[in-house]
N, C-alpha and C positions, 0 to 999 in steps of 0.2 A: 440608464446604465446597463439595464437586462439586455435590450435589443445589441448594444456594443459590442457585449460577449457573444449573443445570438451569433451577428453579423461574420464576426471573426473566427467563431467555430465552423461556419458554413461555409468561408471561405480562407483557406488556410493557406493560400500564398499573399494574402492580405496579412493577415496573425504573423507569418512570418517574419516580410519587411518592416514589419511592425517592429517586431521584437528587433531585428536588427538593429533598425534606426536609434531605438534606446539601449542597446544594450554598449554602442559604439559612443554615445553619450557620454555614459555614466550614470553614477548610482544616484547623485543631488542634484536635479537642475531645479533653478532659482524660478521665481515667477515670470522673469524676463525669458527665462532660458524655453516654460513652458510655452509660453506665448509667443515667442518669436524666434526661437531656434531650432523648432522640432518641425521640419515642415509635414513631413507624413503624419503625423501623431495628429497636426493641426486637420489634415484631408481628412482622416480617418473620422474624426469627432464632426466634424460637419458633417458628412455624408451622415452619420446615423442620427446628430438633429435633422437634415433635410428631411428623411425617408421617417422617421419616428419622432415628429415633432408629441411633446406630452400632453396637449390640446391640439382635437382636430380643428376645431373651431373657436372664434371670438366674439362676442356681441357687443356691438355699440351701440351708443342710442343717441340719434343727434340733439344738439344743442338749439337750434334755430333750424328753421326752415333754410334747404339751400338746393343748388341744382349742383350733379355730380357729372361731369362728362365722361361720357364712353369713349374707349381706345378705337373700337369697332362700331359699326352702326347696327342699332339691334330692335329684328323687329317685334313690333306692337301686335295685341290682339287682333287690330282692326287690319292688318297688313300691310300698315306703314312703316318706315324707319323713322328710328331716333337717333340723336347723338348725345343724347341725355338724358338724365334721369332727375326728377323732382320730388325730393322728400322732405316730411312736412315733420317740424319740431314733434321729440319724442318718437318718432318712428328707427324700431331697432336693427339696424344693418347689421349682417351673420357674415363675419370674413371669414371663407374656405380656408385655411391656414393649410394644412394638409393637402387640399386639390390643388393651391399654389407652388406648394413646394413638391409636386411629384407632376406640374405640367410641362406635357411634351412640347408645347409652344414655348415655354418659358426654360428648359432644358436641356431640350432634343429628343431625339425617340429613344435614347435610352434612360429615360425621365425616372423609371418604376428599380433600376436595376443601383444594387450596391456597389458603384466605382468610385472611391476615393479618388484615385489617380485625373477625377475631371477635375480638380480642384488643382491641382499641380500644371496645368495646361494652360496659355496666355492667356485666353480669357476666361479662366478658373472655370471652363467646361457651362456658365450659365448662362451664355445663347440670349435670349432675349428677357430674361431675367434681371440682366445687367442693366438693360436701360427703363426697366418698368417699377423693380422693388427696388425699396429705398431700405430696408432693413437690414441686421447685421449680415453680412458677406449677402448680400440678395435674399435670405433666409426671412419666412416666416414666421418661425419657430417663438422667436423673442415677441413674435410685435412690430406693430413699428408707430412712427411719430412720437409726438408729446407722453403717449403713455405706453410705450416700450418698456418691458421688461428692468427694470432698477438692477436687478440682480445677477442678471447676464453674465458680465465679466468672472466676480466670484463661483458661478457656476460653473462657468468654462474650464477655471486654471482646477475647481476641483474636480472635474469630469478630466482633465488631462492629467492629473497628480495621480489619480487613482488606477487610472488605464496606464498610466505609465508604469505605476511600480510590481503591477498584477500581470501584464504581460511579460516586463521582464525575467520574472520569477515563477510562472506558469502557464500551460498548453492548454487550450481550452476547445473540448472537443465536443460535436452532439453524443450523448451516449448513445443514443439506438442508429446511430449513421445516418450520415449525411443528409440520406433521401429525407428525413424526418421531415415532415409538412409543418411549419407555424404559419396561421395567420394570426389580427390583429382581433381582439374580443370586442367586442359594444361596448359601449359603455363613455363615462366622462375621459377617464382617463386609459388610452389603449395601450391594454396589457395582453403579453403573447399569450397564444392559446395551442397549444400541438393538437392537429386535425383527429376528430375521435374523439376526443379527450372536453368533458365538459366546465373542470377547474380551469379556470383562467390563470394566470400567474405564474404554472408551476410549470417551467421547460427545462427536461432533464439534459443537464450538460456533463461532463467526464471533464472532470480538473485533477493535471496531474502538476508536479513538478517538472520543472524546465530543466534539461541536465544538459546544458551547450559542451 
């Protein structure tokens, strides 16, 4: 939820249509109305799971012995190609969930950059993403397969409940301006960091009221 307001204080004709979009709504939308009637509210929440998934990574650990095929052929120590990989029961496989969700093969070169509006484009701006991840909206974020995320949905409507009712009701700005540098801290779970600054967590933002 930090990165969201991050997002939208740094980019304030994003904040704007934002507020529009709900403020032409209304003040009650229903769970349906979250989920399926708000299409910007819906771009904007994805774009900041894609770019801020809350695990950069996942570990699996296989079940059985099996062979994985590669999309690409990829070479060996010895300098041969493979078109596959053979991993041997209990060997723990690390899914980049973050290097997937910010690859320029998988959503163009502007893979790294906060656009909502790719999510609004026919083929929801995700390029070859589309045909490779099977996860929610092409999204890593959740997971994916047999042990995807349980929770997802209820997360969604209340990541949309909340952004809804706080945007329409206030401006959210960087305090020290715009230029302010965040990146993302080490760590399990990445939390912003303002560049200089050694507490992780604490990004000063200027929240005013919304006076339309």
């Amino acid at each position: 939820m930090t990165w969201a307001y991050i997002e939208l204080a740094r980019n304030q004709d994003v904040q704007t249509k934002l507020r529009d979009e709900c403020l032409e709504f209304g003040p009650n939308p229903s769970y349906d109305n979250l989920t399926n009637k708000l299409p910007y509210l819906d771009a904007v929440v994805n774009e900041v799971l894609r770019l801020h998934a809350a695990a950069k990574e996942i570990e699996r650990s296989a079940m059985h012995e099996d062979v994985i095929p590669l999309s690409e052929p990829l070479r060996t120590a010895d300098g041969s190609f493979t078109e596959s990989v053979c991993i041997q029961k209990g060997t723990v496989v690390v899914v980049p969930l973050a290097a997937l969700n910010c690859s320029v093969t998988m959503w163009g070169p502007d893979a790294k950059t906060f656009k909502p509006s790719r999510w609004l484009e026919e083929d929801n701006g995700t390029h070859g993403a589309k045909e490779t991840l099977q996860g929610y909206r092409h999204l890593m974020t959740f997971g994916d397969g047999a042990r995807m995320c349980l929770g997802r949905l209820f997360a969604l409507a209340e990541f949309k409940a909340v952004l809804f009712v706080l945007v329409r009701n206030f401006v959210f700005e960087m305090a020290d301006g715009p230029g302010v540098q965040i990146v993302e801290s080490l760590g399990t779970v990445p939390r912003p960091r303002v560049v200089g600054s050694a507490e992780a967590g604490n990004v000063p933002l200027r929240v005013r009221r919304y006076e339309g």
